[in-house]
mmJSON file of the N, C-alpha and C atoms, coordinates in Angstrom:
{"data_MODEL":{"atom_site":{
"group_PDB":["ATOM","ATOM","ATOM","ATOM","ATOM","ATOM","ATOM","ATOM","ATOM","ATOM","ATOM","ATOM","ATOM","ATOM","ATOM","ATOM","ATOM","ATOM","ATOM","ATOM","ATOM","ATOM","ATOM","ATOM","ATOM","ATOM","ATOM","ATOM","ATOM","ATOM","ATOM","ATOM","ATOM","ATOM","ATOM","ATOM","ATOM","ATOM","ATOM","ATOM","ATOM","ATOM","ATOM","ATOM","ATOM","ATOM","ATOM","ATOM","ATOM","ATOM","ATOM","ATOM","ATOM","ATOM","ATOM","ATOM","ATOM","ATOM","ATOM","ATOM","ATOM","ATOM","ATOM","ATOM","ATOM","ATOM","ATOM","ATOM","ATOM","ATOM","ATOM","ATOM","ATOM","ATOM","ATOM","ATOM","ATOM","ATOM","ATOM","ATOM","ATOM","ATOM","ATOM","ATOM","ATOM","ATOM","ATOM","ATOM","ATOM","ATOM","ATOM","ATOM","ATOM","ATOM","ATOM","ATOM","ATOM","ATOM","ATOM","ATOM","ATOM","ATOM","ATOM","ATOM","ATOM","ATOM","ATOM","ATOM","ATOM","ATOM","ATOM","ATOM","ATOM","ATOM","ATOM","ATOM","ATOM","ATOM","ATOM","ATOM","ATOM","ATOM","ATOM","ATOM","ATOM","ATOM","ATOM","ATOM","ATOM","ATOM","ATOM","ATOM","ATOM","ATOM","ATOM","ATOM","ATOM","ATOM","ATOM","ATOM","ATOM","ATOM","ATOM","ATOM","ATOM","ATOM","ATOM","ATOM","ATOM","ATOM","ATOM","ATOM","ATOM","ATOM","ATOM","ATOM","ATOM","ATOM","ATOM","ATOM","ATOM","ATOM","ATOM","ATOM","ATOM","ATOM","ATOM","ATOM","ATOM","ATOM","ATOM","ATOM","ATOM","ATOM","ATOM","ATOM","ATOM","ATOM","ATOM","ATOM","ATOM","ATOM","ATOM","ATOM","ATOM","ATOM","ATOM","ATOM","ATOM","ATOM","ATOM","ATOM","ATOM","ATOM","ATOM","ATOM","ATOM","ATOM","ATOM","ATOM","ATOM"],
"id":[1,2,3,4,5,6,7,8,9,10,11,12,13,14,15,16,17,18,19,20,21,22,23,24,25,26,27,28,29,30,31,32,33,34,35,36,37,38,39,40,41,42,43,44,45,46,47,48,49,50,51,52,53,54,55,56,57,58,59,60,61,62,63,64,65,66,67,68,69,70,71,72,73,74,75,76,77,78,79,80,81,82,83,84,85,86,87,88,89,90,91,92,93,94,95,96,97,98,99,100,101,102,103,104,105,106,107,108,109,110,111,112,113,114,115,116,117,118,119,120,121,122,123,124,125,126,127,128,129,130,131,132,133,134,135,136,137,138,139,140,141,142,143,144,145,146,147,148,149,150,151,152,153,154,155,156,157,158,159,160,161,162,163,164,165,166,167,168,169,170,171,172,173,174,175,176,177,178,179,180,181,182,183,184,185,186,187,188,189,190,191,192,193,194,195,196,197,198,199,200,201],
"type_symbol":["N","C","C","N","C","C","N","C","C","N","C","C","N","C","C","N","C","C","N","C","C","N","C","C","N","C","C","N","C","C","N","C","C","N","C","C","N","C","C","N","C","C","N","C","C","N","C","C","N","C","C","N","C","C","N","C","C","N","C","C","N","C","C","N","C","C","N","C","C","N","C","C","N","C","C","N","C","C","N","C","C","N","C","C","N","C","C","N","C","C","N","C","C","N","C","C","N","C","C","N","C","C","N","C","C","N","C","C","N","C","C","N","C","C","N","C","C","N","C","C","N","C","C","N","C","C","N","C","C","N","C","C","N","C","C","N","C","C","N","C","C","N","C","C","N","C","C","N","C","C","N","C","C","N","C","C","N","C","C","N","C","C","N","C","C","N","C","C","N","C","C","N","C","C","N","C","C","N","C","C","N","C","C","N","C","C","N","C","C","N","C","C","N","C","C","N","C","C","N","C","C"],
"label_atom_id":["N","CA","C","N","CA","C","N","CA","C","N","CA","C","N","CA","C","N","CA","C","N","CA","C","N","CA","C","N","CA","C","N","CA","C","N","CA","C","N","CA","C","N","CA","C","N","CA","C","N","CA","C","N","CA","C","N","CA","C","N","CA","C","N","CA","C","N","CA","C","N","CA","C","N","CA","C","N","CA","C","N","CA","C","N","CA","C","N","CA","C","N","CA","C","N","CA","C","N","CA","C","N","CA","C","N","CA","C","N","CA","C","N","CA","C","N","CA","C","N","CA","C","N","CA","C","N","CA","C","N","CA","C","N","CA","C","N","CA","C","N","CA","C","N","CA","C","N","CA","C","N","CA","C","N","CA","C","N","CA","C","N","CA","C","N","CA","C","N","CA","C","N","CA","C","N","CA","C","N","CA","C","N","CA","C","N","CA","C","N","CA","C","N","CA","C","N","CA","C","N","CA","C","N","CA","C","N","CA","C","N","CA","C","N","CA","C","N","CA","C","N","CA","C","N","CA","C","N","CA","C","N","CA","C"],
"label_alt_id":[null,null,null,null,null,null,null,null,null,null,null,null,null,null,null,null,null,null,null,null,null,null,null,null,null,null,null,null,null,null,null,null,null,null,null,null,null,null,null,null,null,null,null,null,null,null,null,null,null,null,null,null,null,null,null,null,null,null,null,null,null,null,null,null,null,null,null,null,null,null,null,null,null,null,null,null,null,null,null,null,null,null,null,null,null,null,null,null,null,null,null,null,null,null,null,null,null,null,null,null,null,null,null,null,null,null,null,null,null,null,null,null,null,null,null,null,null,null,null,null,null,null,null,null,null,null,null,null,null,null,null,null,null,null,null,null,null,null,null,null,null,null,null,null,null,null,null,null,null,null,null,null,null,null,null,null,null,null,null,null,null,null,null,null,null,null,null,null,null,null,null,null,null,null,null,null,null,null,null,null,null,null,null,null,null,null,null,null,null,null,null,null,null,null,null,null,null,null,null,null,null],
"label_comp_id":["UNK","UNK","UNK","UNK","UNK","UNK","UNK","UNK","UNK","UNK","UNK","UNK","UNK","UNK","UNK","UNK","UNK","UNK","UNK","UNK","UNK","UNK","UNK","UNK","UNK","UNK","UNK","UNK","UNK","UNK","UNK","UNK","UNK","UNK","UNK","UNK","UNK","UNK","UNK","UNK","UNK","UNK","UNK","UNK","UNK","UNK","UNK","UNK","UNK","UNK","UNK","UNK","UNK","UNK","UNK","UNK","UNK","UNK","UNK","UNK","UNK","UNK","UNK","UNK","UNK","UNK","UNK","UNK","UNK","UNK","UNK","UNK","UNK","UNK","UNK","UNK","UNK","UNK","UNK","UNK","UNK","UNK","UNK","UNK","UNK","UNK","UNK","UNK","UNK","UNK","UNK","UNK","UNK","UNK","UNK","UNK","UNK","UNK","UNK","UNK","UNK","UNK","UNK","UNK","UNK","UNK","UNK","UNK","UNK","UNK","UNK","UNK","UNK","UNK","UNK","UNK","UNK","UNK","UNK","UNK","UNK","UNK","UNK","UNK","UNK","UNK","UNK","UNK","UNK","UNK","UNK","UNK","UNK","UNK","UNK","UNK","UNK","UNK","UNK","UNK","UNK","UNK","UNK","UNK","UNK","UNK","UNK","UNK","UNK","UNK","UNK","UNK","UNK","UNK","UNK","UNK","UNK","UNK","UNK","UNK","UNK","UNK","UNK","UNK","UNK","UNK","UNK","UNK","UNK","UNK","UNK","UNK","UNK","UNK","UNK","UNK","UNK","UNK","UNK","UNK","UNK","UNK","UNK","UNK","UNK","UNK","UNK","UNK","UNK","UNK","UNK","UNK","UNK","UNK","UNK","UNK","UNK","UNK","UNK","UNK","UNK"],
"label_asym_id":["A","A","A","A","A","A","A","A","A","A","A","A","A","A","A","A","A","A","A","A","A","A","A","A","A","A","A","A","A","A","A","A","A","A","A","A","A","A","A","A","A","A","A","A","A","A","A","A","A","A","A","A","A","A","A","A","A","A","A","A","A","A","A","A","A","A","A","A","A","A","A","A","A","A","A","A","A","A","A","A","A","A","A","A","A","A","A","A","A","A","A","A","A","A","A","A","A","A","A","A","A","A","A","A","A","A","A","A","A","A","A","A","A","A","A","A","A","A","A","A","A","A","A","A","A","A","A","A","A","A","A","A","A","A","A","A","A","A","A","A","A","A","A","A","A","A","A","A","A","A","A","A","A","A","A","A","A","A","A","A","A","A","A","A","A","A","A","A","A","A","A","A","A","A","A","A","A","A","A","A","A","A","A","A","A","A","A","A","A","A","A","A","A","A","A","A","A","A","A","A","A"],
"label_entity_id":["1","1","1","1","1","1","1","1","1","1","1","1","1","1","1","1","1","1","1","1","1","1","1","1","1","1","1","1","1","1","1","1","1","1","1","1","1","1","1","1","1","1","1","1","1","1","1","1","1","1","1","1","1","1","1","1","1","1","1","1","1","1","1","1","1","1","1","1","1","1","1","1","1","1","1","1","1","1","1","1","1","1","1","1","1","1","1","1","1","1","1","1","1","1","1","1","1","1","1","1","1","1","1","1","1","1","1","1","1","1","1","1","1","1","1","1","1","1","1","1","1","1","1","1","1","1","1","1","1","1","1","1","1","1","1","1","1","1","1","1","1","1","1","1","1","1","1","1","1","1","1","1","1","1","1","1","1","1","1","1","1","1","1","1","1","1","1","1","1","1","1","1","1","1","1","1","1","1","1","1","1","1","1","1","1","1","1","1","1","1","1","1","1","1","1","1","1","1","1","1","1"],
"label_seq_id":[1,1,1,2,2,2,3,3,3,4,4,4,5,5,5,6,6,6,7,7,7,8,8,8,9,9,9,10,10,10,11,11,11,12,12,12,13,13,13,14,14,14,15,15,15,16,16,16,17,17,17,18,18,18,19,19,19,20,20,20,21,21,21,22,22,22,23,23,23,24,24,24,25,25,25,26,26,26,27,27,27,28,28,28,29,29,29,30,30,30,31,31,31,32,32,32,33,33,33,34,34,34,35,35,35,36,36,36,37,37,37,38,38,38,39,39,39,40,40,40,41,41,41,42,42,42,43,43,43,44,44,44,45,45,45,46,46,46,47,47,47,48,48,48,49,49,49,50,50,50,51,51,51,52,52,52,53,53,53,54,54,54,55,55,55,56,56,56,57,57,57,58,58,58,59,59,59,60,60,60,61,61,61,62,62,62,63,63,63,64,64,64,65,65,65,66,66,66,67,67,67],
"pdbx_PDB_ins_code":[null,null,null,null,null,null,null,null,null,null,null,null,null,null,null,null,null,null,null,null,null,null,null,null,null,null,null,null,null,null,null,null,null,null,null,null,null,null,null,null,null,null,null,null,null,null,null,null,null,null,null,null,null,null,null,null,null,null,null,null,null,null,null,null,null,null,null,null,null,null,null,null,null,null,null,null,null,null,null,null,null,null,null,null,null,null,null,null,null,null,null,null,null,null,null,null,null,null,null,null,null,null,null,null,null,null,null,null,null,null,null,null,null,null,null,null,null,null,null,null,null,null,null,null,null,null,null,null,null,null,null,null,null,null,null,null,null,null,null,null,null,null,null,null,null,null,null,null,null,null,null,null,null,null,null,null,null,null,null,null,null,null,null,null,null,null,null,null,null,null,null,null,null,null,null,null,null,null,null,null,null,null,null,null,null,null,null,null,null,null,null,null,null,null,null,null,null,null,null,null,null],
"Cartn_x":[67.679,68.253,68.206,69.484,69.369,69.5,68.568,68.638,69.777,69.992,70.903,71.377,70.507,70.681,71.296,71.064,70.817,72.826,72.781,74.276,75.341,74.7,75.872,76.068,74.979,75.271,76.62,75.447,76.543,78.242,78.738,79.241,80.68,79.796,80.328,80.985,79.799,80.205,81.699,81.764,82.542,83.875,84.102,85.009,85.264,84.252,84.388,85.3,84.711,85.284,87.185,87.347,88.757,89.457,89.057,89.552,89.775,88.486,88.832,89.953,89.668,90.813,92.288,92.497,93.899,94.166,93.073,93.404,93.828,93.261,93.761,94.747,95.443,96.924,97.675,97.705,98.227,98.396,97.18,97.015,97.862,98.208,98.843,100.056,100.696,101.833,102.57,102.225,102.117,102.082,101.277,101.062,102.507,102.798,103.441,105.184,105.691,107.056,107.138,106.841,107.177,107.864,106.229,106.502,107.506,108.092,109.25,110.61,110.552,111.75,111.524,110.371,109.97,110.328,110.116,110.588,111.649,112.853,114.179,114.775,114.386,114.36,114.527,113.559,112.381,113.615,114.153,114.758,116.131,116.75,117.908,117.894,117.005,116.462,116.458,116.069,115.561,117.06,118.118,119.795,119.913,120.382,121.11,120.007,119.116,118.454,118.674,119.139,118.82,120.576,121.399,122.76,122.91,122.212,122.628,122.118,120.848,120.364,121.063,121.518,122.428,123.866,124.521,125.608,125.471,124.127,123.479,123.675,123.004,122.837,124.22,125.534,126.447,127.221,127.046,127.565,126.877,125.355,124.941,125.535,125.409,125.85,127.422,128.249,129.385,129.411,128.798,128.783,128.473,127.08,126.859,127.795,128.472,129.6,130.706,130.902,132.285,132.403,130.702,130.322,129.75],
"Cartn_y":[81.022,79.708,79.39,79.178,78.717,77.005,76.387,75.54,75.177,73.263,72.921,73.53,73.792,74.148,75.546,76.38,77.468,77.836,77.005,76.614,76.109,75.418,74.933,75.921,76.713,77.689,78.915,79.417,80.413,79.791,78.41,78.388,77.68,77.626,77.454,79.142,79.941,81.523,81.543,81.474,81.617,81.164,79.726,79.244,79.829,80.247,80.769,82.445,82.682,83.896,84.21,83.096,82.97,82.438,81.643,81.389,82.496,83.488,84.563,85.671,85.819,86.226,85.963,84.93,83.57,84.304,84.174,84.242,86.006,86.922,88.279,88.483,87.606,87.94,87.277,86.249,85.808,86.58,86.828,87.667,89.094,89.352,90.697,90.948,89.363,89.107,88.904,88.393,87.949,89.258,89.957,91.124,92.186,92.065,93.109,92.495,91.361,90.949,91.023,90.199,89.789,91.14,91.867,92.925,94.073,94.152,95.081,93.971,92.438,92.401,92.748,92.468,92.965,93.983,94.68,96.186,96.619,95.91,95.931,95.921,94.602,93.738,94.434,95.334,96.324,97.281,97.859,99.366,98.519,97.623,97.165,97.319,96.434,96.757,97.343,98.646,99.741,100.129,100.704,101.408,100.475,99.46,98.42,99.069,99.045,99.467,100.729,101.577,102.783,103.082,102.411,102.856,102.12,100.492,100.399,101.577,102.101,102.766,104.373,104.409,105.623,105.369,104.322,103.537,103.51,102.644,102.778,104.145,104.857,106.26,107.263,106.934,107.407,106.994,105.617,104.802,105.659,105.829,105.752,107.043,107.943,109.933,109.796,108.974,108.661,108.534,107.418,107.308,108.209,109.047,110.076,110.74,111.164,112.366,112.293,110.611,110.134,110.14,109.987,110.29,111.555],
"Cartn_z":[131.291,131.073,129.583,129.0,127.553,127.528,126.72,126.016,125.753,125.488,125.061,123.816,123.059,121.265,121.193,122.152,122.209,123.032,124.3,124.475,122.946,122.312,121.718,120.809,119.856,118.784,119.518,120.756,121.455,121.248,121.924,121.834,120.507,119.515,118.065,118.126,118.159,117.624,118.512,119.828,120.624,119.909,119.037,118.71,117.224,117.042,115.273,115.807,116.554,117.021,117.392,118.265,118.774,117.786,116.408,114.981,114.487,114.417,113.533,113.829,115.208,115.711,115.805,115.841,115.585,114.031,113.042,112.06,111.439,112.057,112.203,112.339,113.411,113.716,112.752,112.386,111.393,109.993,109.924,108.466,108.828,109.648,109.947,110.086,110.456,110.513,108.952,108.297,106.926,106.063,106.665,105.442,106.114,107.393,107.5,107.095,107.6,107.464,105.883,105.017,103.564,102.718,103.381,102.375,102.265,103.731,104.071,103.356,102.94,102.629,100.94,100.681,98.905,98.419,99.204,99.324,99.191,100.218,100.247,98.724,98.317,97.356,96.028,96.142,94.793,94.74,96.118,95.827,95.399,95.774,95.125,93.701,93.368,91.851,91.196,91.818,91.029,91.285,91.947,92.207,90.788,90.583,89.716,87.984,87.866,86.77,86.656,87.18,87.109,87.003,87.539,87.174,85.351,85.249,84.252,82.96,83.302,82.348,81.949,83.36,83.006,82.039,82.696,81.616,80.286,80.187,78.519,77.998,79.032,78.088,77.842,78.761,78.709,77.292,77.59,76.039,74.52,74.619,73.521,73.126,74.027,73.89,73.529,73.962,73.531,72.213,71.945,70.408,69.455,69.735,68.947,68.807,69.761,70.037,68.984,69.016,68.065,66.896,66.062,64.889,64.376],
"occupancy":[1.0,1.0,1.0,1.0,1.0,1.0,1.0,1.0,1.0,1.0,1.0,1.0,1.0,1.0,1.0,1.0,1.0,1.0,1.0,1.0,1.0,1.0,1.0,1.0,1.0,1.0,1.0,1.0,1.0,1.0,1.0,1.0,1.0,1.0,1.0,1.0,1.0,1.0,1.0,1.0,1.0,1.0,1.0,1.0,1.0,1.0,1.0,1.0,1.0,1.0,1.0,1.0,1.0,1.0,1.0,1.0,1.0,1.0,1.0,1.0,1.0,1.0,1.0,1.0,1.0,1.0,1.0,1.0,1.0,1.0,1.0,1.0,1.0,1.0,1.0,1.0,1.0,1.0,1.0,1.0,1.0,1.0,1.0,1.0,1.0,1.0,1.0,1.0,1.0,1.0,1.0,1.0,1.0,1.0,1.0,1.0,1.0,1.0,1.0,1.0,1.0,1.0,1.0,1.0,1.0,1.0,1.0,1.0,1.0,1.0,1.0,1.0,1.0,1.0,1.0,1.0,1.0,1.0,1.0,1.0,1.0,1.0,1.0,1.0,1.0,1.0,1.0,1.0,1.0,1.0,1.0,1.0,1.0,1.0,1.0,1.0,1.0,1.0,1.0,1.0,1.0,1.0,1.0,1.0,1.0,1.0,1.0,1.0,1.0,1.0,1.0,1.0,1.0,1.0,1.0,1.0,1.0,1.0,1.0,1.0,1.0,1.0,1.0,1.0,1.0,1.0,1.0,1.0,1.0,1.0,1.0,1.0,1.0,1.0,1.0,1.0,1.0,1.0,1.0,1.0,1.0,1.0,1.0,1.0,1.0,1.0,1.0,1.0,1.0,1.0,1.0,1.0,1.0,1.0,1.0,1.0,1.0,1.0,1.0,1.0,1.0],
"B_iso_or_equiv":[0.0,0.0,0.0,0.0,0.0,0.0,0.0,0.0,0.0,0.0,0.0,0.0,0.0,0.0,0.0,0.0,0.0,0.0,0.0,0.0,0.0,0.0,0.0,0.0,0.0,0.0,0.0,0.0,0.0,0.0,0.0,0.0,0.0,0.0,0.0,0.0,0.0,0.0,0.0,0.0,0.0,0.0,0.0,0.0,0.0,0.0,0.0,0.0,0.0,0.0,0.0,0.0,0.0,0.0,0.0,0.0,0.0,0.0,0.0,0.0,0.0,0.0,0.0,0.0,0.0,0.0,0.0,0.0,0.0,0.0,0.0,0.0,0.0,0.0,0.0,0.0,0.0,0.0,0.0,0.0,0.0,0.0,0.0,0.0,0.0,0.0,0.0,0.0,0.0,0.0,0.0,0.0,0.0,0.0,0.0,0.0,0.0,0.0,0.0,0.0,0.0,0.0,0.0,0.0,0.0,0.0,0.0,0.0,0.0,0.0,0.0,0.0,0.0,0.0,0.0,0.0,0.0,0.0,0.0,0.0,0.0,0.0,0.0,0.0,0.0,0.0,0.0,0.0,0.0,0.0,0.0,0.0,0.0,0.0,0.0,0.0,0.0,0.0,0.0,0.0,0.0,0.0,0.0,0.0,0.0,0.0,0.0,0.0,0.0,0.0,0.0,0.0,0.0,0.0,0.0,0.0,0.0,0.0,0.0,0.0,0.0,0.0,0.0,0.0,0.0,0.0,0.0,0.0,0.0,0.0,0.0,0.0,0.0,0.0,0.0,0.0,0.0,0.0,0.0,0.0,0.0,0.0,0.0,0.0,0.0,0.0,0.0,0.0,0.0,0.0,0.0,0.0,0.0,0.0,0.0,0.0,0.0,0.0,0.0,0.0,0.0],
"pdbx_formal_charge":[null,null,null,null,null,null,null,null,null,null,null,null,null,null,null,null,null,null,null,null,null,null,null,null,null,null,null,null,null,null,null,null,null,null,null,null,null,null,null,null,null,null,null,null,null,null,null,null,null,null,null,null,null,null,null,null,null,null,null,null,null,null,null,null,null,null,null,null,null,null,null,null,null,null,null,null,null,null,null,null,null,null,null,null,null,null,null,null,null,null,null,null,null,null,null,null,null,null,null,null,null,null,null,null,null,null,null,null,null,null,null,null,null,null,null,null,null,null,null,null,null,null,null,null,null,null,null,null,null,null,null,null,null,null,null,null,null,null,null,null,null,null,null,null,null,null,null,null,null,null,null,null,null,null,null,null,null,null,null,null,null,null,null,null,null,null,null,null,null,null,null,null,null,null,null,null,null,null,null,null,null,null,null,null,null,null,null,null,null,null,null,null,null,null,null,null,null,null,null,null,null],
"auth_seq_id":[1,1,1,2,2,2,3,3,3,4,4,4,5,5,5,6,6,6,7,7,7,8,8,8,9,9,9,10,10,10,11,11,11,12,12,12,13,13,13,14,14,14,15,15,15,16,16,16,17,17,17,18,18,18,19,19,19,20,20,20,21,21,21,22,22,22,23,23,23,24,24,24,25,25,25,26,26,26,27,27,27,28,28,28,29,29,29,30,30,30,31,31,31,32,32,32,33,33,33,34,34,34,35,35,35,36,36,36,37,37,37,38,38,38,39,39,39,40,40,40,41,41,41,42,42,42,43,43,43,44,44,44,45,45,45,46,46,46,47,47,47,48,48,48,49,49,49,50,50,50,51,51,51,52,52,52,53,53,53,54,54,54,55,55,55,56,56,56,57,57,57,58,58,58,59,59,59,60,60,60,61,61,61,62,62,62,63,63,63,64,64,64,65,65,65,66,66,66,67,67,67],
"auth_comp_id":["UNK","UNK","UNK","UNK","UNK","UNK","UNK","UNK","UNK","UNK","UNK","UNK","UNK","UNK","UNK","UNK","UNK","UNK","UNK","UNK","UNK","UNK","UNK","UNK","UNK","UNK","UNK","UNK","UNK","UNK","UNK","UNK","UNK","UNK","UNK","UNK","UNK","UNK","UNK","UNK","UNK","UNK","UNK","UNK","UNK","UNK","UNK","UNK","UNK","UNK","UNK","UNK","UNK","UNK","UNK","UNK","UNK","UNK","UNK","UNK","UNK","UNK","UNK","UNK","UNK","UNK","UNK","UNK","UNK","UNK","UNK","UNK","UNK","UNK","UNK","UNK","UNK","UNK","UNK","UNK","UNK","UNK","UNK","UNK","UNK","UNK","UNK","UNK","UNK","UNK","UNK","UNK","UNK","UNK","UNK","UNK","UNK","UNK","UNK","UNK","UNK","UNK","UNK","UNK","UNK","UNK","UNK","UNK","UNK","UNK","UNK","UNK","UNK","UNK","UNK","UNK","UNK","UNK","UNK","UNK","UNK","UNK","UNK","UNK","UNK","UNK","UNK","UNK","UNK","UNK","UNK","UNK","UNK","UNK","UNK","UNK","UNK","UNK","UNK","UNK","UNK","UNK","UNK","UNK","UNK","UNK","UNK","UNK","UNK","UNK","UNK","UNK","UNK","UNK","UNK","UNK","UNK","UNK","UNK","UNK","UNK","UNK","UNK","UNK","UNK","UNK","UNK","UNK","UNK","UNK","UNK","UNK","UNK","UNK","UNK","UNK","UNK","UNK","UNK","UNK","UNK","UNK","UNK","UNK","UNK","UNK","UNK","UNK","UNK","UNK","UNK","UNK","UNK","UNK","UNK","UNK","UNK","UNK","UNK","UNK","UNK"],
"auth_asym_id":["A","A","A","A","A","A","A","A","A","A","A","A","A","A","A","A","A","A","A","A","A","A","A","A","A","A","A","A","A","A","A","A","A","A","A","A","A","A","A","A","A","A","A","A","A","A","A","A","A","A","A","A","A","A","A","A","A","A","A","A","A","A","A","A","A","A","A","A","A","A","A","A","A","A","A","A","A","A","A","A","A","A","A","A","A","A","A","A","A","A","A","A","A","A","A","A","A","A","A","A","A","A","A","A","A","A","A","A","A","A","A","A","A","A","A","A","A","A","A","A","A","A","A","A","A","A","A","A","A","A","A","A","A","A","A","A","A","A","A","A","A","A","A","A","A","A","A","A","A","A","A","A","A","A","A","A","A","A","A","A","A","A","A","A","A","A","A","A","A","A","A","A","A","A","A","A","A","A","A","A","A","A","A","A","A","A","A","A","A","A","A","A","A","A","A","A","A","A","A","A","A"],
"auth_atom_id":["N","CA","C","N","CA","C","N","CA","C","N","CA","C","N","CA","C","N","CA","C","N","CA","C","N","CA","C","N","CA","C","N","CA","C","N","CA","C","N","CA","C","N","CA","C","N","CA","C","N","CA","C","N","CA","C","N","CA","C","N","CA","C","N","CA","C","N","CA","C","N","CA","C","N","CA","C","N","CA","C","N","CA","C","N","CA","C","N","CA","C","N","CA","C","N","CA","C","N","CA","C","N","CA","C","N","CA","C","N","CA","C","N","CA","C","N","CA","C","N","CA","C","N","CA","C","N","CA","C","N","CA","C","N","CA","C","N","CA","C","N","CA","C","N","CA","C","N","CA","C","N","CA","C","N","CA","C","N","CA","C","N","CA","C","N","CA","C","N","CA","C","N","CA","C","N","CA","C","N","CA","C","N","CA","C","N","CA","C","N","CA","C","N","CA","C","N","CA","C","N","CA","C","N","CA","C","N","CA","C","N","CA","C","N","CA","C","N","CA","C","N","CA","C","N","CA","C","N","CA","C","N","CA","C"],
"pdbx_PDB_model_num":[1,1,1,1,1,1,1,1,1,1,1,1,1,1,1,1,1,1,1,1,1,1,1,1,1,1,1,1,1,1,1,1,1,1,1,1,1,1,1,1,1,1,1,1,1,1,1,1,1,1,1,1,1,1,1,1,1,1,1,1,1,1,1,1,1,1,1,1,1,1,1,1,1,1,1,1,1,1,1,1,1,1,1,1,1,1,1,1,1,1,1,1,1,1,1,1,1,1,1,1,1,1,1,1,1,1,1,1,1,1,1,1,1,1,1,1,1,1,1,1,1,1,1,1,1,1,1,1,1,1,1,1,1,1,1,1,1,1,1,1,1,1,1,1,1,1,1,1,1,1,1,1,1,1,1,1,1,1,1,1,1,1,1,1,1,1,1,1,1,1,1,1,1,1,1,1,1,1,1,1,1,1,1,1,1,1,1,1,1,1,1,1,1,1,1,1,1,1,1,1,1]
}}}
């Protein structure tokens, strides 16, 4: 037989518990959606930087070429 005191701690943990858990899923949800559109995001980025830099460099070899 537990004690009143002894009932209520158990059942704090109990609620700290089903929080932490609540909060797992959350945190998992969060970490997993965002970052697949960041991602998306990043490789766009990188096609568009990477064509302009080739452009640049077509231009600059051009120029050498002309002089």
């Amino acid at each position: 037989m537990l004690s009143p005191l002894e009932q209520e701690v158990l059942d704090e943990y109990e609620r700290l518990s089903e929080n932490m858990k609540k909060l797992a899923v959350l945190l998992d949800e969060l970490a997993s959606a965002p970052a697949t559109e960041i991602l998306d995001g990043l490789r766009e980025l990188e096609r568009k930087t990477s064509l302009v830099f080739t452009l640049l460099k077509a231009s600059v070899y051009s120029i050498v070429l002309q002089q």
